[in-house]
C-alpha positions as CSV (number, residue, x, y, z in Angstrom):
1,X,-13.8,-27.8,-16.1
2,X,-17.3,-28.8,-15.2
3,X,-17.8,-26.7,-12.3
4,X,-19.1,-23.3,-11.6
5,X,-16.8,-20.2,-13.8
6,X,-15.7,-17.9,-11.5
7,X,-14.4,-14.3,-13.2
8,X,-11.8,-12.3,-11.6
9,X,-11.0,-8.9,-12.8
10,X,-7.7,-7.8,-11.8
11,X,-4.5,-9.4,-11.1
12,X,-2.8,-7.7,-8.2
13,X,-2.0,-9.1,-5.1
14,X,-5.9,-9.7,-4.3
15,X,-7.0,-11.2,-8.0
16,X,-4.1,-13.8,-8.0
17,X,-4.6,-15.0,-4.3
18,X,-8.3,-14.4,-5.1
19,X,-7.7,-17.0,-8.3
20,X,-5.7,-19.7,-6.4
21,X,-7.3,-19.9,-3.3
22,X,-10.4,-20.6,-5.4
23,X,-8.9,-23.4,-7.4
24,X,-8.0,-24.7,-3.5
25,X,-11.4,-24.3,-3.0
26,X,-12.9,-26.2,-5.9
27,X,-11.0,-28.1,-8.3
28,X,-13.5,-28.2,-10.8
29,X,-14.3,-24.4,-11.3
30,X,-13.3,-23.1,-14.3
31,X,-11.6,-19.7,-12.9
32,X,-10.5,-16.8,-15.4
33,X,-8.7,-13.9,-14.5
34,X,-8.9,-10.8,-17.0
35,X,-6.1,-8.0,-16.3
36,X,-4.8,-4.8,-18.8
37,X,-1.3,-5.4,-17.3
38,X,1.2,-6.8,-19.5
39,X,2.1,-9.3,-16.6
40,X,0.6,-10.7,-13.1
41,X,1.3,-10.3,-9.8
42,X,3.4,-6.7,-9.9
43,X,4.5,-5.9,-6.5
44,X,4.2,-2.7,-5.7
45,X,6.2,-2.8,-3.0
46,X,9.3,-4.0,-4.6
47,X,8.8,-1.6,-7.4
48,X,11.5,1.7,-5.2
49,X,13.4,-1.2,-5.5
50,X,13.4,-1.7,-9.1
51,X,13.7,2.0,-9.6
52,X,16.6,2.2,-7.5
53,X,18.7,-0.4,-9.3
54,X,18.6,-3.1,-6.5
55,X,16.5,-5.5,-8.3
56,X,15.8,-6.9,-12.1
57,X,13.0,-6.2,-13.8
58,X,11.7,-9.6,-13.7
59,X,11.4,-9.6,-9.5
60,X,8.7,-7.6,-9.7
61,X,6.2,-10.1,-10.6
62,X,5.7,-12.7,-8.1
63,X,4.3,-15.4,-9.8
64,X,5.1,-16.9,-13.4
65,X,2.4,-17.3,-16.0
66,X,3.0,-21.0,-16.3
67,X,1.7,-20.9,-12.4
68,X,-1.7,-20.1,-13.6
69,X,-1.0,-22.8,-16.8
70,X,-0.1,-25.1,-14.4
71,X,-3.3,-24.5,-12.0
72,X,-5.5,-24.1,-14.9
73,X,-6.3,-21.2,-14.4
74,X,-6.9,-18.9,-17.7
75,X,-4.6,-16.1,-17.4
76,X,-5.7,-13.3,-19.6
77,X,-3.4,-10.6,-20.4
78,X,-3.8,-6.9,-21.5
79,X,-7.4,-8.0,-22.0
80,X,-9.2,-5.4,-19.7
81,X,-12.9,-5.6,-19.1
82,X,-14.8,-3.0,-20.9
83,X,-18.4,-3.5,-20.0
84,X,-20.2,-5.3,-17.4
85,X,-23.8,-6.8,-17.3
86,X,-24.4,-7.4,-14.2
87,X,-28.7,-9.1,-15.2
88,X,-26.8,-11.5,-17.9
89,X,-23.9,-12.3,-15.8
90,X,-21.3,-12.0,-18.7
91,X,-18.2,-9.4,-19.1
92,X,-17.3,-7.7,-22.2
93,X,-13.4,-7.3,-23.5
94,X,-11.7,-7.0,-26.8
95,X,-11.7,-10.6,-27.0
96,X,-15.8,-10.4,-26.8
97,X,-18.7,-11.4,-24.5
98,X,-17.6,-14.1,-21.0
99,X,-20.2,-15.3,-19.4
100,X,-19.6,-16.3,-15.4
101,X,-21.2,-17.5,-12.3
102,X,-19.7,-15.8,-9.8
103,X,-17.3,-12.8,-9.8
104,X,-14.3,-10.6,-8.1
105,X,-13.7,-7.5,-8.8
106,X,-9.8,-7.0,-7.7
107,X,-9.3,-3.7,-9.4
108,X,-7.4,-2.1,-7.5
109,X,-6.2,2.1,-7.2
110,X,-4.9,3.9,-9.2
111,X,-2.4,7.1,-8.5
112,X,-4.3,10.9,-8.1
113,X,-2.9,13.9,-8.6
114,X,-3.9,17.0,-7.2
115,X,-6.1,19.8,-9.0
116,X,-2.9,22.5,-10.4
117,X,-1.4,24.3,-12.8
118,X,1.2,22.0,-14.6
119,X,0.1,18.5,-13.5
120,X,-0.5,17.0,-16.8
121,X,2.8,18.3,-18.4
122,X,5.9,15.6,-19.4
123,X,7.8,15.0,-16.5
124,X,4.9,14.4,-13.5
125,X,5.0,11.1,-12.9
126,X,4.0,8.6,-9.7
127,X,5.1,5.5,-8.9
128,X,2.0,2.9,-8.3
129,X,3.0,1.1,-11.1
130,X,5.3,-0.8,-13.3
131,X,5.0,1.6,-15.9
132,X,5.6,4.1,-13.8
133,X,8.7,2.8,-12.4
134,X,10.0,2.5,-16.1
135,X,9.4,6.1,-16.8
136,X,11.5,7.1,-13.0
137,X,14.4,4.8,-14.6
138,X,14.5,6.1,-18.1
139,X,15.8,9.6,-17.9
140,X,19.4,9.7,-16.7
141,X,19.7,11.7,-12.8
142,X,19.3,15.4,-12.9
143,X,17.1,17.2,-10.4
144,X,13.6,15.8,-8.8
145,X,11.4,17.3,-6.6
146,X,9.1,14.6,-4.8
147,X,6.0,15.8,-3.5
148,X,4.1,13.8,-0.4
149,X,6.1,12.0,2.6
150,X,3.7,8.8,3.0
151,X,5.5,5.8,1.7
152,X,5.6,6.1,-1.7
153,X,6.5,9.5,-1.4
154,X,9.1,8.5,1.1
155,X,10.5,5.2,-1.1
156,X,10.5,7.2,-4.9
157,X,12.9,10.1,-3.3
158,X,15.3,7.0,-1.6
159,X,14.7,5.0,-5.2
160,X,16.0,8.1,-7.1
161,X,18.6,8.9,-4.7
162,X,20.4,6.1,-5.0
163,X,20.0,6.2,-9.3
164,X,22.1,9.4,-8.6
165,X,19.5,12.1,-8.7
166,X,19.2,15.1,-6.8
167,X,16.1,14.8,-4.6
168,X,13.9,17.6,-2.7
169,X,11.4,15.9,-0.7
170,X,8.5,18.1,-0.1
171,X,5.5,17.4,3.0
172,X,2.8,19.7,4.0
173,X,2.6,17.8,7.4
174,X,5.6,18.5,9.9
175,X,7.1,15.4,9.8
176,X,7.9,12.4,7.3
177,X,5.5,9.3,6.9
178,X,2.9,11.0,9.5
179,X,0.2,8.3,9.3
180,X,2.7,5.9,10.4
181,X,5.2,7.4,12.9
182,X,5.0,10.1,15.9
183,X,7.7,12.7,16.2
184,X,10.8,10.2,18.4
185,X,10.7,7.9,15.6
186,X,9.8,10.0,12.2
187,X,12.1,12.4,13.8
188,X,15.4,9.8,13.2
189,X,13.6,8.8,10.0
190,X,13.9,12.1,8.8
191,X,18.2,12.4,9.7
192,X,18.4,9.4,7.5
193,X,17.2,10.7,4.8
194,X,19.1,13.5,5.1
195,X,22.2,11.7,5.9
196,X,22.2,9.9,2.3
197,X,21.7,13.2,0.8
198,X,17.6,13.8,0.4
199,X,16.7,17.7,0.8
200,X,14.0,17.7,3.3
201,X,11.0,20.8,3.0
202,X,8.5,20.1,5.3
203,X,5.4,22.1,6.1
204,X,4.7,23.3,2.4
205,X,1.9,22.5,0.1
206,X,2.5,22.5,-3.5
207,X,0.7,25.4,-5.5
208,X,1.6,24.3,-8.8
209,X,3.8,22.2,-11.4
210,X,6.5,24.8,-13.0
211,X,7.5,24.7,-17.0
212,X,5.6,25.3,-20.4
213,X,6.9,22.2,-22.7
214,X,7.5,19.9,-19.8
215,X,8.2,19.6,-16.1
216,X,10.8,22.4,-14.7
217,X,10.2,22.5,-11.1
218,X,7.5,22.9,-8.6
219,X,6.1,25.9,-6.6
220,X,4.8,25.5,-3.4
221,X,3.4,27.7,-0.5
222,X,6.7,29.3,0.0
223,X,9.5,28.6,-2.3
224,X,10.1,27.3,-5.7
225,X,12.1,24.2,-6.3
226,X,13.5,23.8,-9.7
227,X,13.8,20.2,-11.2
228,X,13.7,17.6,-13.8
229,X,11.5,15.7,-13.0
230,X,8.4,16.0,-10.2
231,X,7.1,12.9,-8.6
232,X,3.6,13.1,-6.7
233,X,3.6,10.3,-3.7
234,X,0.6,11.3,-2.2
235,X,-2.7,10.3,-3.3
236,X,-4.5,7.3,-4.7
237,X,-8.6,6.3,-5.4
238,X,-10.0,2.7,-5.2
239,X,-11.1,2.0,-9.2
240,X,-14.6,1.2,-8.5
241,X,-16.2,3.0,-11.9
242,X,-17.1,-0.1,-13.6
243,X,-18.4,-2.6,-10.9
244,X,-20.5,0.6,-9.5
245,X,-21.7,1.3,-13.1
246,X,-23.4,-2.1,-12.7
247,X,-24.5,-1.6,-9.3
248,X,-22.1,-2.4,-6.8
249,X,-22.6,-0.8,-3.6
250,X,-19.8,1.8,-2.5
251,X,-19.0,2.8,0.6
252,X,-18.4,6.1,2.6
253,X,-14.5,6.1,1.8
254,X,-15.6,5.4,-2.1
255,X,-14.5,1.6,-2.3
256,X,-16.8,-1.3,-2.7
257,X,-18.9,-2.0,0.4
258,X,-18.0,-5.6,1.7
259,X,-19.3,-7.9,4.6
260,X,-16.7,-10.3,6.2
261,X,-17.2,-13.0,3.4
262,X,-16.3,-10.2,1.2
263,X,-19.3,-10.1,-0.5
264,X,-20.5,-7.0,-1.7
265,X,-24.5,-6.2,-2.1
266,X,-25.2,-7.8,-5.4
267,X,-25.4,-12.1,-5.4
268,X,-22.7,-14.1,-6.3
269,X,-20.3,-10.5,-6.7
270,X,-17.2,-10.1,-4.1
271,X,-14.6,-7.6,-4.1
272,X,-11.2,-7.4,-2.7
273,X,-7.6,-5.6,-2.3
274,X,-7.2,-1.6,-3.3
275,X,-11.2,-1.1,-4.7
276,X,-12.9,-2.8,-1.2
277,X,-13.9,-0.9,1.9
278,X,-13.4,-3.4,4.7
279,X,-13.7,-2.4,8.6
280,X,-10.3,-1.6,10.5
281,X,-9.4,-4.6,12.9
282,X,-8.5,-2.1,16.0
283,X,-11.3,0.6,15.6
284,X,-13.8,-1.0,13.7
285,X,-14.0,2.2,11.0
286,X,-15.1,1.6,7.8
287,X,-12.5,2.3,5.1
288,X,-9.7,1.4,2.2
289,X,-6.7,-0.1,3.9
290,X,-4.5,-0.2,0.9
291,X,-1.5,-2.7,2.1
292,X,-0.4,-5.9,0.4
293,X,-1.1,-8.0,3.6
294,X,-4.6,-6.7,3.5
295,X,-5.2,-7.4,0.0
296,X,-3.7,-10.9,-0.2
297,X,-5.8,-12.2,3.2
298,X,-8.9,-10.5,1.4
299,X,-8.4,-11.7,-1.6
300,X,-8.3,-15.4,-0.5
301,X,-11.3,-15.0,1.2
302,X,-12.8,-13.3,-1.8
303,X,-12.1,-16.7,-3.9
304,X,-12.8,-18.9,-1.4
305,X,-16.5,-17.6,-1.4
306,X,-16.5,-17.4,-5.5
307,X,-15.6,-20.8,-5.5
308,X,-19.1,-21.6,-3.5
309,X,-17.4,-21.9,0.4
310,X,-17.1,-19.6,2.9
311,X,-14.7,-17.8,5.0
312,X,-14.1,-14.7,7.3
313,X,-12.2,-12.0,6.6
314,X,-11.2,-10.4,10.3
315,X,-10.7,-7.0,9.0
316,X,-7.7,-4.9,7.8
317,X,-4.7,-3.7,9.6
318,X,-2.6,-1.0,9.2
319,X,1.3,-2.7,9.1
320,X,3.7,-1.0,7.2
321,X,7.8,-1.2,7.1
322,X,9.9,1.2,5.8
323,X,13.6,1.9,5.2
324,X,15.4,5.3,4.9
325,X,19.3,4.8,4.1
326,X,21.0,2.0,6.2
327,X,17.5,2.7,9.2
328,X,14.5,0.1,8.8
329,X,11.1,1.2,10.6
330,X,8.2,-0.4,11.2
331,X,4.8,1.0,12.3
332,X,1.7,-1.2,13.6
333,X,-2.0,0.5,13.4
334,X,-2.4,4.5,14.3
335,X,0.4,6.9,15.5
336,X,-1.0,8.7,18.7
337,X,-0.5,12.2,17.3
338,X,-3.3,10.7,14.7
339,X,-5.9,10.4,17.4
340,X,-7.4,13.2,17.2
341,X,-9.4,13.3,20.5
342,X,-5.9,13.7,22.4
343,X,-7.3,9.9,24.1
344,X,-4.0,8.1,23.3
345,X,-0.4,8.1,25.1
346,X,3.1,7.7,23.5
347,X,5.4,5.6,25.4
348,X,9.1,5.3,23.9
349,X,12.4,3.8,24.9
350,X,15.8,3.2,23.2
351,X,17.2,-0.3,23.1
352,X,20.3,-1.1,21.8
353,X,19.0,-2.3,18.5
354,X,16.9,1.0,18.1
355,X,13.8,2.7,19.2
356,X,10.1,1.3,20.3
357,X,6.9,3.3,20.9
358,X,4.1,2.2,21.8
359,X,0.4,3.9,21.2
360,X,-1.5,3.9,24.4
361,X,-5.1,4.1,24.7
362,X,-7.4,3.5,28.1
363,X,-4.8,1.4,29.3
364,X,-3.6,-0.9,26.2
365,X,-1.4,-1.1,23.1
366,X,-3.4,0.1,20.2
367,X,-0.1,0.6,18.1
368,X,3.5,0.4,18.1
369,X,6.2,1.9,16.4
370,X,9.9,0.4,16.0
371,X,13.2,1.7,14.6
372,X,16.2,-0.4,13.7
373,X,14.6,-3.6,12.6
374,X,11.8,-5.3,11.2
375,X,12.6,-8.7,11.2
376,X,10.2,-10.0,13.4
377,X,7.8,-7.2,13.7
378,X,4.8,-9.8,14.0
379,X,5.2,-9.9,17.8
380,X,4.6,-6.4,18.1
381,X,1.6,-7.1,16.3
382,X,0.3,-9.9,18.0
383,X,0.6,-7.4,20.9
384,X,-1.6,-4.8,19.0
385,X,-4.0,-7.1,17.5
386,X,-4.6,-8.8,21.5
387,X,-4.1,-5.0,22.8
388,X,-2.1,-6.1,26.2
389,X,-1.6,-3.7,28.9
390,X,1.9,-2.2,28.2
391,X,3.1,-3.4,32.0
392,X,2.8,-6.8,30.0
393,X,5.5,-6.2,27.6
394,X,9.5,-6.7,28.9
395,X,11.2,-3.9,30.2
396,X,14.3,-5.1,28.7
397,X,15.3,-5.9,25.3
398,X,13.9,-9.1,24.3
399,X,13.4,-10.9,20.9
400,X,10.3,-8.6,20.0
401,X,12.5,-5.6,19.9
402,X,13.4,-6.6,16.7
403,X,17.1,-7.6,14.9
404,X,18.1,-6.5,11.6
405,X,20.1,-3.2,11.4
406,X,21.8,-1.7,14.9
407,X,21.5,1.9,14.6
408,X,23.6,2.3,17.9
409,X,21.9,3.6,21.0
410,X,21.7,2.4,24.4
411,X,19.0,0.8,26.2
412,X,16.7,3.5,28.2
413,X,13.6,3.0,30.0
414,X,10.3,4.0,29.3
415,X,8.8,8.1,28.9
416,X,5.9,9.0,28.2
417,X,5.9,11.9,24.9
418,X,3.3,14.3,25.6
C-alpha cells in the first residue's frame, strides 16, 4: 500500500469497524490491527448465549479472518502492544518495533472486581469475555451465586440457569437492571426470572468471597450463600494504561477524552468503543457509554478520521435489550427513578403485547422503557432521540409498541408512577 499506515490497537467491536471503515475511506492506506485475542470481532453480547448452550462457539466472532485478508487489512493476532512511543510514532509487540501515521486505540474494558476477602480464589469468575465464557461452561451445574443485577449480571445467572445450575442472584439496589428499568417494568423482569427458577436477594452487598482452596459461597450484608462457583456482573474500567502512559488525555469518568471526530488531545491519535469518554446524546454528560451500538458508530468515525477524512460522531446513547426467560425488555436512555433531582415523570400503560413507560422530563420523552418485545425498538428511539411531547405518541397500540413475545395483558391507558 502506498498510502498513509494507520495502527489500530484492539479488535472489538470499535477496532474492526474502526479498520474497515478506514479502508472505505482510503483504499491505499496500509491499516494494521494488533489484538492479544486469539480471534476478532468477539461479541460480547452473544457470549450468555454461548454460555447457555444456544449458540456454537464459532458465532461469537462476527467476522472471519479472511475478511480482513480479503480487505487487506493485516490482521494481527495474540500480538498485544507492549510499549508505545508516542515522539517516534512506532508501537512495540513481540513481533518488534511498527512504525504508523496515525493511530486508534480500541482497547476496550476489562471486568473489576470489588476490594474482599476471597476474590482472587479459583471459582470467581466474570463474563466480559470469551475466556471467560469458557471457564462458566467448563464445570458441570452445581450451585452459583451471581453477584450484581446490571446486564451481565442479569444474562450470566439466565446463561447458567439454563446449563442446569442452581443460581442465587444477588443486588444491593432494590430492583434488577436498575440503570435501565423503573419499578412497573424491572418489577415483571424480576417474576421471570423467578419463574425459570433464578433465586432472587436483593438489597444485599457482598462482604466477601467464602472458601480457603477455592470458591465455596459468598457472604453478603446479611446471609451467606453457599456455591460452586461466584460470578461478579458488576463492574468494568475502560483500559486506558498504555495510551495514557504516552500521553493521552483522560477524562473525568477515566476513559480517553475525545472530541466529535473522536480525536483525542495528541495529533493524528483517536480513540474509540469501551476506553473513550464521549458526551451522552440526551444530557450532554461526559462519560463511558459501554454498548456495542456506541462502539461500532464510534469506531467508524474513529477510522474514518485515521484514514485522513472526517466525520461526526453525535454522541452515545444508552439502548440496551434484555431478555429474562420467555420476557424481552428494552430500555432507551435514563430510568426516571435515576434522576436524581426528582425532575422526571414515569408514565406506563399495558398493551396487549406488554408494557411501555415512558421517562418524562419538562414536558418530553427523555426515555422509554418496553416489555414484551424488542423487535422494533428504534421507533421508540427516534422518539427519545427527537424528545416529542408524550401527547404526540398513540394512545393505542401501534407498530412502535413493539411485536416479538406476547406476555398477555390487556391494553390500559396511561398513569403516571410517582
Amino acid at each position: 500500500m502506498s498510502g498513509p499506515t494507520v495502527a489500530i490497537v484492539g479488535c472489538g467491536v470499535a477496532g474492526d469497524e474502526a479498520a474497515f471503515a478506514a479502508r472505505r475511506a482510503d483504499p491505499s492506506a496500509r491499516i494494521v490491527v494488533f489484538t492479544a485475542d486469539p480471534l476478532p470481532l468477539v461479541s460480547p453480547c452473544v457470549l450468555a448465549d454461548y454460555v447457555a448452550g444456544e449458540i456454537p462457539r464459532e458465532r461469537t466472532h462476527l467476522r472471519p479472518v479472511a475478511a480482513y485478508r480479503e480487505a487487506g487489512i493485516e490482521l494481527r493476532l495474540e500480538e498485544p502492544v507492549r510499549q508505545w512511543d508516542p515522539e517516534r510514532r512506532d508501537l512495540l509487540t513481540a513481533g518488534g518495533r511498527h512504525p504508523y501515521d496515525r493511530l486508534v486505540w480500541a482497547t476496550g474494558s476489562r471486568a473489576t472486581f470489588p476490594d474482599l476477602p476471597g476474590v482472587g480464589l479459583p471459582g470467581v469468575l466474570s463474563l466480559r469475555t470469551l475466556a471467560d465464557a469458557d471457564a462458566l461452561r467448563a464445570p458441570p451445574p452445581g450451585r452459583a451465586v451471581v453477584v450484581g443485577t446490571g446486564l451481565v449480571g442479569v444474562e450470566a445467572a439466565w446463561a447458567l440457569r439454563e446449563r442446569g445450575w442452581d443460581v442465587t442472584l444477588v443486588g444491593r439496589r432494590g430492583r434488577v437492571l436498575p440503570r435501565l428499568f423503573d419499578e412497573p417494568i424491572a418489577a415483571r423482569l424480576a417474576e421471570a426470572l423467578e419463574g425459570i427458577g433464578i433465586r432472587l436477594v436483593l438489597g444485599e452487598s457482598p462482604v466477601e468471597v467464602l472458601g480457603t482452596a477455592r470458591a465455596e459461597g459468598l457472604r453478603t450484608t446479611r446471609a451467606a450463600y453457599p456455591a460452586d462457583l461466584v460470578v461478579f456482573g458488576a463492574g468494568q474500567a475502560p483500559r486506558v494504561e498504555l495510551a495514557a502512559a504516552g500521553g493521552v488525555a483522560l477524562g473525568p469518568s477515566g476513559g480517553i477524552a475525545t472530541d466529535e471526530a473522536m480525536a483525542t488531545n495528541l495529533p493524528g491519535v483517536y480513540a474509540c468503543g469501551d476506553c473513550a469518554e464521549t458526551v451522552n446524546r440526551l444530557t450532554g454528560r461526559r462519560g463511558v457509554f459501554m454498548l456495542w451500538h456506541n462502539a461500532r458508530r464510534q469506531g467508524r468515525v474513529a477510522g474514518i478520521g485515521a484514514a485522513g477524512a472526517r466525520a461526526r460522531y453525535p454522541g452515545s446513547l444508552g439502548v440496551s435489550t434484555v431478555h429474562a426467560g420467555q420476557v424481552a425488555a428494552a430500555s432507551i436512555g435514563t430510568p426516571a427513578a435515576e434522576h436524581r433531582d426528582g425532575s422526571a415523570d414515569l408514565l406506563h400503560r399495558r398493551t396487549p403485547d406488554g408494557e411501555i413507560a415512558l421517562v418524562i422530563r419538562s414536558g418530553r420523552v427523555v426515555g422509554a422503557q418496553a416489555l414484551g418485545n424488542t423487535a422494533r425498538i428504534g421507533e421508540l428511539t427516534a422518539a427519545v432521540i427527537r424528545q416529542v411531547a408524550p401527547e404526540r405518541l398513540p394512545a393505542r397500540p401501534t407498530p412502535w409498541t413493539l411485536r416479538l413475545r406476547r406476555v398477555g395483558v390487556p391494553t390500559a391507558p396511561w398513569r403516571t408512577i410517582p
